[in-house]
N, CA, C and O atoms as a Tripos MOL2 file, in Angstrom:
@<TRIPOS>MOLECULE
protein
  304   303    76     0     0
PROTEIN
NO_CHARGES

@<TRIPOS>ATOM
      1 N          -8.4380    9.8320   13.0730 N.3       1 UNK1
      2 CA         -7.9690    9.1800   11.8650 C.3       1 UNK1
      3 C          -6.6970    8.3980   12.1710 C.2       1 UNK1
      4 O          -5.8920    8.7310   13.0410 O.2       1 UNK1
      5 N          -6.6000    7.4810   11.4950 N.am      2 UNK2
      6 CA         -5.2970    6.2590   11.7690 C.3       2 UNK2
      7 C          -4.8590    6.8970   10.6120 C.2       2 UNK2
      8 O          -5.6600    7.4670    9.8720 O.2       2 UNK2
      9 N          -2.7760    6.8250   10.2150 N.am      3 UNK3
     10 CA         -2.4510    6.9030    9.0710 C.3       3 UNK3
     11 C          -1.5860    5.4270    9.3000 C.2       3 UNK3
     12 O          -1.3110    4.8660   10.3610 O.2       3 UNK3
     13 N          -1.2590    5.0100    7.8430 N.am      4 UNK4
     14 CA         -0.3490    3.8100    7.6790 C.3       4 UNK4
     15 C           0.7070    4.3640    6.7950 C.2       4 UNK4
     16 O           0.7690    5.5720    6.5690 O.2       4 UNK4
     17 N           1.3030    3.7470    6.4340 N.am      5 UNK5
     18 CA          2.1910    2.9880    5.5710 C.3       5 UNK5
     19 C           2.3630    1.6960    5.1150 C.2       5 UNK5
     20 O           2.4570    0.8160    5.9700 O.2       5 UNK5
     21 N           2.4230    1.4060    3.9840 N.am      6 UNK6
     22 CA          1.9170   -0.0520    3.2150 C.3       6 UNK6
     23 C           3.5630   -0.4210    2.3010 C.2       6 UNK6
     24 O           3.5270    0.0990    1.1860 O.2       6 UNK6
     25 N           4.3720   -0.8780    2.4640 N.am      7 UNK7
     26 CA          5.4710   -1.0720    1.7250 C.3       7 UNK7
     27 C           4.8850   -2.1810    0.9290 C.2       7 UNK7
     28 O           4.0140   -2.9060    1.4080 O.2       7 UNK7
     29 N           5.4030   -2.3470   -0.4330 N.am      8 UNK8
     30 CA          4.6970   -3.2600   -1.5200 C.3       8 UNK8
     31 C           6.1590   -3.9070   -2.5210 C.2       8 UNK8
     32 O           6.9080   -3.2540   -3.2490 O.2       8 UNK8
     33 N           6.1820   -5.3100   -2.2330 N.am      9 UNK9
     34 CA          6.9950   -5.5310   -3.1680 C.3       9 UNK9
     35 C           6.1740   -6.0750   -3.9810 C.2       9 UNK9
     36 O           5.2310   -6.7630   -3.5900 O.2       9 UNK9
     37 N           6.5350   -5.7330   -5.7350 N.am     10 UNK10
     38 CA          6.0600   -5.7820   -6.5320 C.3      10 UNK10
     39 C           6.9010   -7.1620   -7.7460 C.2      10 UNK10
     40 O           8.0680   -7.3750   -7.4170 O.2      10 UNK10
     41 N           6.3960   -8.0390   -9.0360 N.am     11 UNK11
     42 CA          7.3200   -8.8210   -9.4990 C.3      11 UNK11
     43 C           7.9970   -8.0280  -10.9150 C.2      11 UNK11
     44 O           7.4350   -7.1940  -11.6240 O.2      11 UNK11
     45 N           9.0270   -8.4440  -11.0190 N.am     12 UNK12
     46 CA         10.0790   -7.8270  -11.8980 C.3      12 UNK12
     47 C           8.9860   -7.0020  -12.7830 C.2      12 UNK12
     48 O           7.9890   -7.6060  -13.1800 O.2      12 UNK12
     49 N           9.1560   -5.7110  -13.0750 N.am     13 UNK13
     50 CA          8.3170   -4.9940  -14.2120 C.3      13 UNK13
     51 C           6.9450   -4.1480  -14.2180 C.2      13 UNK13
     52 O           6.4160   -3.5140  -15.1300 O.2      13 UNK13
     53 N           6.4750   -4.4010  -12.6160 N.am     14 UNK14
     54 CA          5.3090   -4.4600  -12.9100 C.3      14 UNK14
     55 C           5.3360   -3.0090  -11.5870 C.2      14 UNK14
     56 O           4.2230   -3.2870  -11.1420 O.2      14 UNK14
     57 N           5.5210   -2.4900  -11.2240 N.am     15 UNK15
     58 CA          5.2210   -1.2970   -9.9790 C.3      15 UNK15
     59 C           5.1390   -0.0930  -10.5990 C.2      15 UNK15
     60 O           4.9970    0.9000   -9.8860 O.2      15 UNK15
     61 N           5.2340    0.1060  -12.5190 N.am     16 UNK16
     62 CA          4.7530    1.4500  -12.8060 C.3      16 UNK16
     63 C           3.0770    1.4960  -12.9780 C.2      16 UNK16
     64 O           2.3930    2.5140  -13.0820 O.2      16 UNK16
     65 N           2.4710   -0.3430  -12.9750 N.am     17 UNK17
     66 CA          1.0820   -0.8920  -13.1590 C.3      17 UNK17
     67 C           0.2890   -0.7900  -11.7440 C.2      17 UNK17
     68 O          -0.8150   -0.2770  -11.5620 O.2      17 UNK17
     69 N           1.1400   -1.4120  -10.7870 N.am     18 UNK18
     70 CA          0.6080   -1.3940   -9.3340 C.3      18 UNK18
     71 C           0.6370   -0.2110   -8.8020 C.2      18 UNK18
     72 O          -0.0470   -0.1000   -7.7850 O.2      18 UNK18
     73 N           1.3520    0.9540   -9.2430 N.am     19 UNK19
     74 CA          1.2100    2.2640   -8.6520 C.3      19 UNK19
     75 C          -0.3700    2.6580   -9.1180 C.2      19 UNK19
     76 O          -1.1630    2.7320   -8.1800 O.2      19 UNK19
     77 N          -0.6880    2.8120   -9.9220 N.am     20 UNK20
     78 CA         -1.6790    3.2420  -10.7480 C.3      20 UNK20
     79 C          -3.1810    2.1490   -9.7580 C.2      20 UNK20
     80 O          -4.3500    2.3230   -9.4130 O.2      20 UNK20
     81 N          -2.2930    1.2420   -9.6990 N.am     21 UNK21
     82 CA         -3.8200    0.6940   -9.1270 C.3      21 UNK21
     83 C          -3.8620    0.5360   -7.5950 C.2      21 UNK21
     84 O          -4.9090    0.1010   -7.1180 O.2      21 UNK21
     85 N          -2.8660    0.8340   -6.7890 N.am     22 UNK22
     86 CA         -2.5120    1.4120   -5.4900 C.3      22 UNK22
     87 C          -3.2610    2.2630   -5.3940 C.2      22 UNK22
     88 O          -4.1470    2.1680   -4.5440 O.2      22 UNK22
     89 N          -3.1720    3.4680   -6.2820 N.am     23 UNK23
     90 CA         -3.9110    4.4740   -6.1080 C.3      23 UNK23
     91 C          -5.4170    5.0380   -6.0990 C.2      23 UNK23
     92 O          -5.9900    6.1190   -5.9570 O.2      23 UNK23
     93 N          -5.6650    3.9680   -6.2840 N.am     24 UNK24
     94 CA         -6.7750    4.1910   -6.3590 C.3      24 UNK24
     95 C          -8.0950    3.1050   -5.2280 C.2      24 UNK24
     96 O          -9.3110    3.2690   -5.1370 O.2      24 UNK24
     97 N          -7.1590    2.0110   -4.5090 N.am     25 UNK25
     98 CA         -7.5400    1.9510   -2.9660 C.3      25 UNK25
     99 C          -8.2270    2.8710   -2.3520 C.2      25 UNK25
    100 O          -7.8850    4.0540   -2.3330 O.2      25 UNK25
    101 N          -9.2530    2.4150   -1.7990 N.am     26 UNK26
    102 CA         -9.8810    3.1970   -0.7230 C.3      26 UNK26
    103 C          -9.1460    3.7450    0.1770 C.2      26 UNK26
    104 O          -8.4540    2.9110    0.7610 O.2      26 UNK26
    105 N          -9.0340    4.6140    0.4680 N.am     27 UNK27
    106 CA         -8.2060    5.2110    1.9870 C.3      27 UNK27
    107 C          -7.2080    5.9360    1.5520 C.2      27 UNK27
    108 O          -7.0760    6.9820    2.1860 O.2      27 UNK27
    109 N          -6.1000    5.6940    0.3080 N.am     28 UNK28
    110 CA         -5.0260    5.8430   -0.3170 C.3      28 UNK28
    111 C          -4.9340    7.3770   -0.7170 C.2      28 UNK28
    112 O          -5.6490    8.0420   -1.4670 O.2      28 UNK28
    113 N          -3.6490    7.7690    0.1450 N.am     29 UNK29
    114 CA         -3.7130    9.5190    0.2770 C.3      29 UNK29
    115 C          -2.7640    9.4700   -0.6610 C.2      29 UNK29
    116 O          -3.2600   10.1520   -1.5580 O.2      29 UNK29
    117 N          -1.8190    9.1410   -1.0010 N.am     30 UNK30
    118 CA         -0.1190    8.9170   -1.5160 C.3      30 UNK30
    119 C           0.3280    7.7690   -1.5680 C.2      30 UNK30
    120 O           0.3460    7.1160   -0.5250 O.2      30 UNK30
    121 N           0.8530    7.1460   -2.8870 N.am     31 UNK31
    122 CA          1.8960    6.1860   -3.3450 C.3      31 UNK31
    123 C           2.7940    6.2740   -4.4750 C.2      31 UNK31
    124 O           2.6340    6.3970   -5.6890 O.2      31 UNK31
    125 N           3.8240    6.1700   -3.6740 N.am     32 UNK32
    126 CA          5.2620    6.1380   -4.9650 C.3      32 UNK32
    127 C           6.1990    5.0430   -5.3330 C.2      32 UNK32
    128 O           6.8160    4.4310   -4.4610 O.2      32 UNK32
    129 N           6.3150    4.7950   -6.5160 N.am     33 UNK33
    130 CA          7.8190    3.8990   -6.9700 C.3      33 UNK33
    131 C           8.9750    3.8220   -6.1130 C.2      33 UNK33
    132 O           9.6350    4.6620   -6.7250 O.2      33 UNK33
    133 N           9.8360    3.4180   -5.0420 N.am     34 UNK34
    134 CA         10.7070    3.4350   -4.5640 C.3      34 UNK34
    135 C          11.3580    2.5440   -4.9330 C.2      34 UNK34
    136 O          10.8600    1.4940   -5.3400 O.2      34 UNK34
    137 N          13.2820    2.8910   -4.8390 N.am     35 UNK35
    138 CA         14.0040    1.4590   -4.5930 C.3      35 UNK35
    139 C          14.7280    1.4150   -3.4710 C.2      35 UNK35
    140 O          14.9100    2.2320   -2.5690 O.2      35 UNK35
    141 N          15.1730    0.1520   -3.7030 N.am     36 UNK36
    142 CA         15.6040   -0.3210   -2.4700 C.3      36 UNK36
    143 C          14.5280   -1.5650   -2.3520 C.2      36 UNK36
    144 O          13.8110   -1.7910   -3.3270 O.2      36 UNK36
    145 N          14.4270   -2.2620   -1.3300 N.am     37 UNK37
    146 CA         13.8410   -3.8590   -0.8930 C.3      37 UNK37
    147 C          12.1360   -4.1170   -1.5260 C.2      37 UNK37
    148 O          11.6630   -5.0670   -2.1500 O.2      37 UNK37
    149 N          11.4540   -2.7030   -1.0030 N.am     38 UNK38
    150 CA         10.2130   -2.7300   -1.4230 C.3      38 UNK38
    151 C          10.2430   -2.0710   -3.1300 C.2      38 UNK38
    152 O          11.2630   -1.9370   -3.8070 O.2      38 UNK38
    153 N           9.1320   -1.8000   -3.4620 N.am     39 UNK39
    154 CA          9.0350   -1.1010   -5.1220 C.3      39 UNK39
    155 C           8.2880   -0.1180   -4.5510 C.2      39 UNK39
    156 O           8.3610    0.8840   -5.2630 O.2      39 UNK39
    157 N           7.4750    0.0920   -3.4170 N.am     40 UNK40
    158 CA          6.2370    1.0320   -3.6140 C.3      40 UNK40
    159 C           5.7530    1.2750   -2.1300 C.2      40 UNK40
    160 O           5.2500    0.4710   -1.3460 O.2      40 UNK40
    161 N           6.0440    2.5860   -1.9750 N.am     41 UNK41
    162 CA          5.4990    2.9710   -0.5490 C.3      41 UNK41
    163 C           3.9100    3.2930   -0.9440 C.2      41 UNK41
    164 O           3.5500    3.3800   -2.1180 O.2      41 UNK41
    165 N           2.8010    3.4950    0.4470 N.am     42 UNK42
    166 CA          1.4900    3.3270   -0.1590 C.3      42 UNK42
    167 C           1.5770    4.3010    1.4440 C.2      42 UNK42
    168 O           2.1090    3.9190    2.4860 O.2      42 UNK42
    169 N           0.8190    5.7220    1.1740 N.am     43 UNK43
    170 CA          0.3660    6.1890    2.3030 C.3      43 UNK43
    171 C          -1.1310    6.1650    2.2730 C.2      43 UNK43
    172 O          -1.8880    6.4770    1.3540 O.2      43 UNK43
    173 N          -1.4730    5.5910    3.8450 N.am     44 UNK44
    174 CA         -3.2900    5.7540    3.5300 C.3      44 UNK44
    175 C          -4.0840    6.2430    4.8910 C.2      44 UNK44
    176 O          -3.4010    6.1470    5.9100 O.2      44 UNK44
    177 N          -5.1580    6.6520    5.0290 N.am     45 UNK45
    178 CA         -5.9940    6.8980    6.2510 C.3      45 UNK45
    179 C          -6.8850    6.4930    6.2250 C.2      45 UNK45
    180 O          -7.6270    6.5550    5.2450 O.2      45 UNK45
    181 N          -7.2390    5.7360    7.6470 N.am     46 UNK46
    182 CA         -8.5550    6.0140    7.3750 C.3      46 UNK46
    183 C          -8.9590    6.0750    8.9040 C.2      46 UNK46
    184 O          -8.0860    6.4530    9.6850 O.2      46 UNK46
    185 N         -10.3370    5.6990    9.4520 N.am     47 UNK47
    186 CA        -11.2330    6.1770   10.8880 C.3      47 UNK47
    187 C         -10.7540    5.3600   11.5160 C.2      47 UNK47
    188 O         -10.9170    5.7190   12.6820 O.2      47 UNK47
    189 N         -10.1020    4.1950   11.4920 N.am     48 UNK48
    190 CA         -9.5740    3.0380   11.9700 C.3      48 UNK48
    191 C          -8.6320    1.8810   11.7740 C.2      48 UNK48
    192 O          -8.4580    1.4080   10.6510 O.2      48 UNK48
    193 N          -8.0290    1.4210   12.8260 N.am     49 UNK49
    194 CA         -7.0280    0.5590   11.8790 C.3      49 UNK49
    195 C          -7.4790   -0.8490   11.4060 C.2      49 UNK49
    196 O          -6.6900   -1.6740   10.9440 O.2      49 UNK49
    197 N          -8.7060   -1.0430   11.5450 N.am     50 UNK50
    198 CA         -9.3710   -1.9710   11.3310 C.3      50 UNK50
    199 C          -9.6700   -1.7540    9.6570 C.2      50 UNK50
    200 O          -9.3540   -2.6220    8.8440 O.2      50 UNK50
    201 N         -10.2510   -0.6170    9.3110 N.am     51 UNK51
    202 CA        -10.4240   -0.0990    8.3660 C.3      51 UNK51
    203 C          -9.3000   -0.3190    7.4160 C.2      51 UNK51
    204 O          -9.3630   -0.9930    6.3880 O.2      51 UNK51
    205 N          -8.0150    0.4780    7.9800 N.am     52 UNK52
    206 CA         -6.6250    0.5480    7.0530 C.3      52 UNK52
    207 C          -6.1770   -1.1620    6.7630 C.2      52 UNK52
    208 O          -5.5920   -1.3930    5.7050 O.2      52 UNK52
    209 N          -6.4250   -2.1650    7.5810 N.am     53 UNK53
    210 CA         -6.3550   -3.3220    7.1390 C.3      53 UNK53
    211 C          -7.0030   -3.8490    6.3630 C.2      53 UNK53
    212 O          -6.3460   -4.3380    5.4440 O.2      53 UNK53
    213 N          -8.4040   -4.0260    6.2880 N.am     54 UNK54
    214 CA         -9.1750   -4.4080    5.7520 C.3      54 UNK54
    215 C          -9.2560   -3.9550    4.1050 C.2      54 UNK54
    216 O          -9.1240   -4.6390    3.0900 O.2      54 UNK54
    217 N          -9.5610   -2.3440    4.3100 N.am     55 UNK55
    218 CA         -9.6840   -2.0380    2.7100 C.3      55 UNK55
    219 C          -8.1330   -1.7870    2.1530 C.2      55 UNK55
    220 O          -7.9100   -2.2380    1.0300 O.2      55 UNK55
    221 N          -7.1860   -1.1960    2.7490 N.am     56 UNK56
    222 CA         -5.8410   -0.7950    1.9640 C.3      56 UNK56
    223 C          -5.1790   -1.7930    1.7710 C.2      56 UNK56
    224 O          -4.5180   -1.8440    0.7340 O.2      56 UNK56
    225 N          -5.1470   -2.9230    2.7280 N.am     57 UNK57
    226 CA         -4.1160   -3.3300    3.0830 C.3      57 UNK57
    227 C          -4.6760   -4.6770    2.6120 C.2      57 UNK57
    228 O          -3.8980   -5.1880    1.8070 O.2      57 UNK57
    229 N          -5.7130   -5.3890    2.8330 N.am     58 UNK58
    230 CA         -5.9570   -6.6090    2.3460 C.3      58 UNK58
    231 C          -6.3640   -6.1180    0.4230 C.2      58 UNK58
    232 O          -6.4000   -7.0430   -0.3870 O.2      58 UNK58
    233 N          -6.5570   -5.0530    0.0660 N.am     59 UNK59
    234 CA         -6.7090   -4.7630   -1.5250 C.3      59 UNK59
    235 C          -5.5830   -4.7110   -1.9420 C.2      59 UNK59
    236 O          -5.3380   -5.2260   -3.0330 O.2      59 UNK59
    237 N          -4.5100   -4.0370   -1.1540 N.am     60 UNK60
    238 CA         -3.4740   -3.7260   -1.8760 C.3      60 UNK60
    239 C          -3.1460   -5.4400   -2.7190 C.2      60 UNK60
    240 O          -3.3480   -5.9810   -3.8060 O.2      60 UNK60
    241 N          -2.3340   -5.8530   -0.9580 N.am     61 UNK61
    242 CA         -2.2030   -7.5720   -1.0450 C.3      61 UNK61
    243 C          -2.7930   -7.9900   -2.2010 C.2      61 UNK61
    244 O          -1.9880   -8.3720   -3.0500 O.2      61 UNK61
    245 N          -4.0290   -8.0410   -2.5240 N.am     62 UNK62
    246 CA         -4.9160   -9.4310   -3.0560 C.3      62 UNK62
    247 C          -4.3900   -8.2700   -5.0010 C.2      62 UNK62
    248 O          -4.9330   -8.8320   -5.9510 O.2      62 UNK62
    249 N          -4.0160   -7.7000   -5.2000 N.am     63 UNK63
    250 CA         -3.2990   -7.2580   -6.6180 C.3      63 UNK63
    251 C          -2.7930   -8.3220   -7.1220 C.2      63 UNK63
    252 O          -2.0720   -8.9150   -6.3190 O.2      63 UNK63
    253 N          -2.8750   -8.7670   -8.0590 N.am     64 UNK64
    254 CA         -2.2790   -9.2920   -9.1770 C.3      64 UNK64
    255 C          -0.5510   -8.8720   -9.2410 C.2      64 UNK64
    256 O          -0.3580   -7.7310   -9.6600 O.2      64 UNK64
    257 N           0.5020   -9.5410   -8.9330 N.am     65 UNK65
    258 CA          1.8250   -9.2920   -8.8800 C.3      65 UNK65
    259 C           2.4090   -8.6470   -7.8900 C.2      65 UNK65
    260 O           3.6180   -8.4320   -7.9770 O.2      65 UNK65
    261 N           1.6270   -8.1760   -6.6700 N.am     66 UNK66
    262 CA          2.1010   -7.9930   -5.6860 C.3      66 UNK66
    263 C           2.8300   -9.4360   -4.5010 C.2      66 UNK66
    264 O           2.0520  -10.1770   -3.9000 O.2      66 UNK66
    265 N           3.6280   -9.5120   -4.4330 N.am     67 UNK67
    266 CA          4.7890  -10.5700   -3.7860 C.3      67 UNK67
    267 C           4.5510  -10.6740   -2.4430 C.2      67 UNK67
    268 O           4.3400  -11.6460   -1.7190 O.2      67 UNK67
    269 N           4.6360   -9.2620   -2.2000 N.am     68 UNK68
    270 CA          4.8700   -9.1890   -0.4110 C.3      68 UNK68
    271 C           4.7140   -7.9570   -0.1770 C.2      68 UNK68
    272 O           5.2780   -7.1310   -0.8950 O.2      68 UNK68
    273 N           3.5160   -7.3820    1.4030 N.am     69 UNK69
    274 CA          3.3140   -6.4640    1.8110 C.3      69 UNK69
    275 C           3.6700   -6.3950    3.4710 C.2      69 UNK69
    276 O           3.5970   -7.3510    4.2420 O.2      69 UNK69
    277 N           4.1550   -4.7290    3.8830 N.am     70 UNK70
    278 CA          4.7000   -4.8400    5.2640 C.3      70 UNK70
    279 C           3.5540   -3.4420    5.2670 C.2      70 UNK70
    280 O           3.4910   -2.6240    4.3500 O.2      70 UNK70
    281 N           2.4840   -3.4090    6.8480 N.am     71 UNK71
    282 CA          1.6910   -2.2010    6.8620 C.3      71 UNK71
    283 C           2.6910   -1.6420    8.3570 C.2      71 UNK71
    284 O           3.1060   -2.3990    9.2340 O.2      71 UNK71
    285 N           2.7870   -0.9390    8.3300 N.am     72 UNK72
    286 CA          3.1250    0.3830    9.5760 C.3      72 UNK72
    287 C           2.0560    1.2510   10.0450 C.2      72 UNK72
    288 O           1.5780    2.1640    9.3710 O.2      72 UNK72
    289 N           1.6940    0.9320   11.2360 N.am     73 UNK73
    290 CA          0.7310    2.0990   11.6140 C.3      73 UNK73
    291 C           1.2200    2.9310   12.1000 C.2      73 UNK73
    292 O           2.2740    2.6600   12.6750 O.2      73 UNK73
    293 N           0.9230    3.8080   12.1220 N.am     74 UNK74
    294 CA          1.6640    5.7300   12.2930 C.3      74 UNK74
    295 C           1.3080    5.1320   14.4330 C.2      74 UNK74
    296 O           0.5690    4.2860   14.9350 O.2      74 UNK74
    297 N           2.0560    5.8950   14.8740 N.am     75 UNK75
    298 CA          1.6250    5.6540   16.5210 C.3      75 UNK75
    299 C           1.6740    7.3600   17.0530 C.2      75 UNK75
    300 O           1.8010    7.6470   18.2430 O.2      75 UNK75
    301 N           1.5560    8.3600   15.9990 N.am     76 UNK76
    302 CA          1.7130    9.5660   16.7070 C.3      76 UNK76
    303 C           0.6200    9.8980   16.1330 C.2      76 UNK76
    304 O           0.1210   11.0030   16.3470 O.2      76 UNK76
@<TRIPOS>BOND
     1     1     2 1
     2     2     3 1
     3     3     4 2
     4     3     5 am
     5     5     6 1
     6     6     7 1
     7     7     8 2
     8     7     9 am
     9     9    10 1
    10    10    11 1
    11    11    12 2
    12    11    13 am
    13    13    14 1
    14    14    15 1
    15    15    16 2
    16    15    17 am
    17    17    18 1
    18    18    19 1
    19    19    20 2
    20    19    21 am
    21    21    22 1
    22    22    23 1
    23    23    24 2
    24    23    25 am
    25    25    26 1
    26    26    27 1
    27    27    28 2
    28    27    29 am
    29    29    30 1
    30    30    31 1
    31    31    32 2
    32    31    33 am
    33    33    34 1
    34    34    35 1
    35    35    36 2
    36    35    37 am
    37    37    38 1
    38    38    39 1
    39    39    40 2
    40    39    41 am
    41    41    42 1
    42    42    43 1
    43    43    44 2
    44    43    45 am
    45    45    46 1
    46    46    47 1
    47    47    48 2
    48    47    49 am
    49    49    50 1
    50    50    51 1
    51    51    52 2
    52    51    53 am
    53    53    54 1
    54    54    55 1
    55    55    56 2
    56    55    57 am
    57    57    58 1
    58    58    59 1
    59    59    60 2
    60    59    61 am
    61    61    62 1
    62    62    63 1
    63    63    64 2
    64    63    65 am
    65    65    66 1
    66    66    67 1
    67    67    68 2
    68    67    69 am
    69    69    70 1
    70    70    71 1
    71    71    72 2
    72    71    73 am
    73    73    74 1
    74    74    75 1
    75    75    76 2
    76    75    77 am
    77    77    78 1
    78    78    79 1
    79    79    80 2
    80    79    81 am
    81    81    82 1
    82    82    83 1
    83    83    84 2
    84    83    85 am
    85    85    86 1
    86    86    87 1
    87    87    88 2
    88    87    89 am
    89    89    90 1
    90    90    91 1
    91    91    92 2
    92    91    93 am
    93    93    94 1
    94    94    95 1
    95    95    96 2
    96    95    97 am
    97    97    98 1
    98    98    99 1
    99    99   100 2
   100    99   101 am
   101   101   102 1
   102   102   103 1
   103   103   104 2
   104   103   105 am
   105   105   106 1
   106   106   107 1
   107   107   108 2
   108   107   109 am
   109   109   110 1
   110   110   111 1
   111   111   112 2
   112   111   113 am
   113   113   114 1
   114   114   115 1
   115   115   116 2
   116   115   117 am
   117   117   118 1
   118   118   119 1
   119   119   120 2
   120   119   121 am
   121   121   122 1
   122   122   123 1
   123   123   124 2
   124   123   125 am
   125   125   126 1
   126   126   127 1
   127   127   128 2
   128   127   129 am
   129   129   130 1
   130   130   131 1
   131   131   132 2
   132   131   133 am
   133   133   134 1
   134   134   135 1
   135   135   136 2
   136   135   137 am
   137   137   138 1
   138   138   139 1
   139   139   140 2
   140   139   141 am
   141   141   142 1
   142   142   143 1
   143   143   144 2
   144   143   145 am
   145   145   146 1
   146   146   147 1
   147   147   148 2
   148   147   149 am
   149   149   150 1
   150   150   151 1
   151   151   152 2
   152   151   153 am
   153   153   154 1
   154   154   155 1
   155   155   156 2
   156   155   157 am
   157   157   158 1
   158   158   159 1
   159   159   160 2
   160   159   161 am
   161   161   162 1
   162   162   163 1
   163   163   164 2
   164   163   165 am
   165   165   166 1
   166   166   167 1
   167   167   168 2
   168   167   169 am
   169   169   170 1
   170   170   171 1
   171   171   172 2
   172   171   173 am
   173   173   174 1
   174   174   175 1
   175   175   176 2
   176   175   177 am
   177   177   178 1
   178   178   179 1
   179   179   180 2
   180   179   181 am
   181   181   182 1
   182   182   183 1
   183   183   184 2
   184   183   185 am
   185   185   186 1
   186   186   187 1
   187   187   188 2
   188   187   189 am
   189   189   190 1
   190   190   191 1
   191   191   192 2
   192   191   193 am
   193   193   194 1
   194   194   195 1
   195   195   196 2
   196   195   197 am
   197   197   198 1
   198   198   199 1
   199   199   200 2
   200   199   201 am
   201   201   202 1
   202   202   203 1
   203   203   204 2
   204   203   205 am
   205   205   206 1
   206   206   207 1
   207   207   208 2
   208   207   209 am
   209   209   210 1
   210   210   211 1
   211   211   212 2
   212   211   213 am
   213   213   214 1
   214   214   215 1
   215   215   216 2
   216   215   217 am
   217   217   218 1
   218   218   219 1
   219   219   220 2
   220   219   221 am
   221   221   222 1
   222   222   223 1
   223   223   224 2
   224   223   225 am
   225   225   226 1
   226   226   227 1
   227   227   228 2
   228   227   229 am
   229   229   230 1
   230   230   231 1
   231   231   232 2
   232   231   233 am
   233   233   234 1
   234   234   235 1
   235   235   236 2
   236   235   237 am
   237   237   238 1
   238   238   239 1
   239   239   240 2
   240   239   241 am
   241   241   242 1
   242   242   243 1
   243   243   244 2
   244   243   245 am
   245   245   246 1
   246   246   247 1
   247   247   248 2
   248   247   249 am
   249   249   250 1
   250   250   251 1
   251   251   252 2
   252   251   253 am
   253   253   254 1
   254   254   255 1
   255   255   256 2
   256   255   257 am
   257   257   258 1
   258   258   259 1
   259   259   260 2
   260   259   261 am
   261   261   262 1
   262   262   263 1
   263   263   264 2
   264   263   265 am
   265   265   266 1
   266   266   267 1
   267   267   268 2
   268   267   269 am
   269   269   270 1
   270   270   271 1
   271   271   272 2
   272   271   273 am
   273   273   274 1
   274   274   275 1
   275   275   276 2
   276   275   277 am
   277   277   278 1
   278   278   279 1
   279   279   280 2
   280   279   281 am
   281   281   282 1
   282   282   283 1
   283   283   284 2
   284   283   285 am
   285   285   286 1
   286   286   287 1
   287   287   288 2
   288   287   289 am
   289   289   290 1
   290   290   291 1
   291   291   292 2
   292   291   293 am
   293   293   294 1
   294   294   295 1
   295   295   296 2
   296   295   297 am
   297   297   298 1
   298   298   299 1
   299   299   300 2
   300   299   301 am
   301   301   302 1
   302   302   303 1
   303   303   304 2
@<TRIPOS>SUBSTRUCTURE
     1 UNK1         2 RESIDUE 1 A UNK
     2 UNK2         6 RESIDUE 1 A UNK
     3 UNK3        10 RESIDUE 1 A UNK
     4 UNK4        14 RESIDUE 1 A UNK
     5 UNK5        18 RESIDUE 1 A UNK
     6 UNK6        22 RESIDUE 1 A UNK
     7 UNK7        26 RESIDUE 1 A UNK
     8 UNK8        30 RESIDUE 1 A UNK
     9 UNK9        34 RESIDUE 1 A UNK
    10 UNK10       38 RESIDUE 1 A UNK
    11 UNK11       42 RESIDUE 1 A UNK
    12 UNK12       46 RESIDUE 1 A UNK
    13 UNK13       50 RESIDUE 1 A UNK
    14 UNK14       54 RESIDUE 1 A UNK
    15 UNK15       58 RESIDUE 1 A UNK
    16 UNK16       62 RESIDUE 1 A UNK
    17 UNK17       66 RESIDUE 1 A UNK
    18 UNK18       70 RESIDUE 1 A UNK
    19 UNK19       74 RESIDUE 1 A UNK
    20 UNK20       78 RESIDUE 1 A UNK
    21 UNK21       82 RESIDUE 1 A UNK
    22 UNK22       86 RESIDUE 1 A UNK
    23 UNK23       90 RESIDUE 1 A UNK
    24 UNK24       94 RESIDUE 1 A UNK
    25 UNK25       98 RESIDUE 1 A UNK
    26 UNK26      102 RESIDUE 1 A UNK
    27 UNK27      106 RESIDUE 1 A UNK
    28 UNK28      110 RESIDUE 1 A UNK
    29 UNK29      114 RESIDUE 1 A UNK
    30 UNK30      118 RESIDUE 1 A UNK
    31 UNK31      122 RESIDUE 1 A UNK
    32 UNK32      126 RESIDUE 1 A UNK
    33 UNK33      130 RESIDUE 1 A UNK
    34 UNK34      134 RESIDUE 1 A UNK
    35 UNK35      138 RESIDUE 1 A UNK
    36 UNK36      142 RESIDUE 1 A UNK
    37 UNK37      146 RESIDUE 1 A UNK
    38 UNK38      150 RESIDUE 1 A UNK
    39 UNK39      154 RESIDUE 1 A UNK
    40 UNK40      158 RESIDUE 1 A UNK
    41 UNK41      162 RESIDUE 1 A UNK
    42 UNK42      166 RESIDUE 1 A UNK
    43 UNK43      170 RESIDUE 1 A UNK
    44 UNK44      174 RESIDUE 1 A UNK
    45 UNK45      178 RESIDUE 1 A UNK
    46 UNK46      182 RESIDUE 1 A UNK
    47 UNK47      186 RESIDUE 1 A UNK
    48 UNK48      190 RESIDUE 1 A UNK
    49 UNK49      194 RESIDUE 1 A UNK
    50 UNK50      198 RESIDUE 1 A UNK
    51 UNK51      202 RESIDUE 1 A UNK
    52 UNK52      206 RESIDUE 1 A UNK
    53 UNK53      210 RESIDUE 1 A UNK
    54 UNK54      214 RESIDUE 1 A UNK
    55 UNK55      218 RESIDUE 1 A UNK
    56 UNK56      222 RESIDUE 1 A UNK
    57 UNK57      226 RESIDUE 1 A UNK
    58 UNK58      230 RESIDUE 1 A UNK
    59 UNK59      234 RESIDUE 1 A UNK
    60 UNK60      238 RESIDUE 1 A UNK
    61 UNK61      242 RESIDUE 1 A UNK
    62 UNK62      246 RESIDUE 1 A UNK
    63 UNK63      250 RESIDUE 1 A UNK
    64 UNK64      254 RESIDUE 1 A UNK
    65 UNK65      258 RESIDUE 1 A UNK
    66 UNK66      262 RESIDUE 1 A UNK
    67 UNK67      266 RESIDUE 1 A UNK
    68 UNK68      270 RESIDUE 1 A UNK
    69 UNK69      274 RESIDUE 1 A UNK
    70 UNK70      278 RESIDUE 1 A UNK
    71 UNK71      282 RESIDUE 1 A UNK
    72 UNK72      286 RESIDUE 1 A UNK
    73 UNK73      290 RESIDUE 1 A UNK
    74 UNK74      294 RESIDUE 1 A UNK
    75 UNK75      298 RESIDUE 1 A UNK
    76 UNK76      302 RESIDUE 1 A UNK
């Protein structure tokens, strides 16, 4: 299993909406409201990192009011 991390900036108002629909991404183990630069950490797994791009990471992205996404792949 690959794990990521998906940092999500979100536009003024809207990351108590994008949590809710973060969550519910394919792959998506854990996501929370944060502050600081991003709005929303996004933890996800899946069999591949091909996978974690494709479904988490290009769904997250393609959201309605999402600004800007940074993915981290776990390397341990």
């Amino acid at each position: 299993m690959v794990k990521a991390f998906i940092l999500v900036k979100a536009a003024a108002g809207t990351a108590e909406r994008l949590l809710g629909e973060a969550r519910t991404a394919i792959g998506v183990e854990e996501a929370h409201v944060v502050a600081g630069q991003y709005d929303l950490v996004v933890e996800a797994e899946r069999d591949s990192v091909y996978e974690i791009m494709e479904s988490v990471a290009s769904g997250i992205r393609d959201l309605e009011d999402v600004t800007d996404t940074r993915s981290y792949i776990c390397l341990e």
